[in-house]
C-alpha positions in Angstrom: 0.0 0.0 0.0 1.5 3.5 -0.9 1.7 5.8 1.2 -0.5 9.2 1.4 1.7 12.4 0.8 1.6 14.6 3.9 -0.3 18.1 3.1 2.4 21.2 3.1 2.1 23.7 5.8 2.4 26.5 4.6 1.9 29.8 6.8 2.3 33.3 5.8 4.2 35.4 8.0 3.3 39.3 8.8 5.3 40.4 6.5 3.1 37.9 3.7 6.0 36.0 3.3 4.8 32.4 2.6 6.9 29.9 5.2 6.8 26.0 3.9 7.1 24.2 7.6 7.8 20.9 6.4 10.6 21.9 4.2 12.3 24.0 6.9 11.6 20.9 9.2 13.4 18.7 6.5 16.4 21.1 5.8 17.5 21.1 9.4 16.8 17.6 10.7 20.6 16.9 11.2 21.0 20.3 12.9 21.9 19.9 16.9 18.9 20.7 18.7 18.9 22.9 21.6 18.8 21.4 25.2 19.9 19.5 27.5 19.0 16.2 25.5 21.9 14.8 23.1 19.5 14.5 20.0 19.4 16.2 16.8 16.2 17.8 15.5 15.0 14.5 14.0 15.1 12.4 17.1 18.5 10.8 16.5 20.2 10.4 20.0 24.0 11.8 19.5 27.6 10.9 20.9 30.6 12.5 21.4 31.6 14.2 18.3 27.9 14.9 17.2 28.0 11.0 15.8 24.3 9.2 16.0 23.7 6.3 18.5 20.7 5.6 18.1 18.5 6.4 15.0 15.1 8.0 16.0 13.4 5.0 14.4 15.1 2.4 17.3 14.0 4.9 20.1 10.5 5.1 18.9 10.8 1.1 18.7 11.5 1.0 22.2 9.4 3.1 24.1 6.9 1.7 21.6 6.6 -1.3 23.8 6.2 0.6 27.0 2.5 2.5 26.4 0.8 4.3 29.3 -2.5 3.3 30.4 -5.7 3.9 28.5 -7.6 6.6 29.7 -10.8 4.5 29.8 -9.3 2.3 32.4 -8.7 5.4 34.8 -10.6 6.6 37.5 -12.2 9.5 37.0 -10.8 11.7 40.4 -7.4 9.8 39.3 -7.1 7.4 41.8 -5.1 3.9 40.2 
């Protein structure tokens, strides 16, 4: 099954400058992000050197597994 194309975002700024979201997502995906967190804008966790660890796709995989509980099975003042 192919996959659906996403929809651009594009925004215009005050100025009526049109801003295209996903391609300035895209262009700086291997740029350092800022934080405490050694991860580049895409998710990639980073070693010394700036050097990727762990792709994104391998930490999604892993908290993957570990999903919170459903909010149907809570209790409505919170209570466990």
């Amino acid at each position: 099954m192919a996959m659906k194309e996403q929809q651009r975002q594009v925004h215009r700024s005050m100025q009526g400058k049109e801003v295209d979201m996903q391609k300035l997502v895209m262009a700086n995906e291997m740029t350092l992000a800022v934080g405490n967190v050694k991860v580049n804008a895409r998710g990639d966790e980073l070693g010394p050197g700036g050097k990727i660890i762990k792709k994104r796709e391998d930490v999604l995989r892993e908290v993957g597994g570990k999903t919170a509980k459903p909010v149907t099975d809570m209790d409505p003042e919170g209570n466990e």
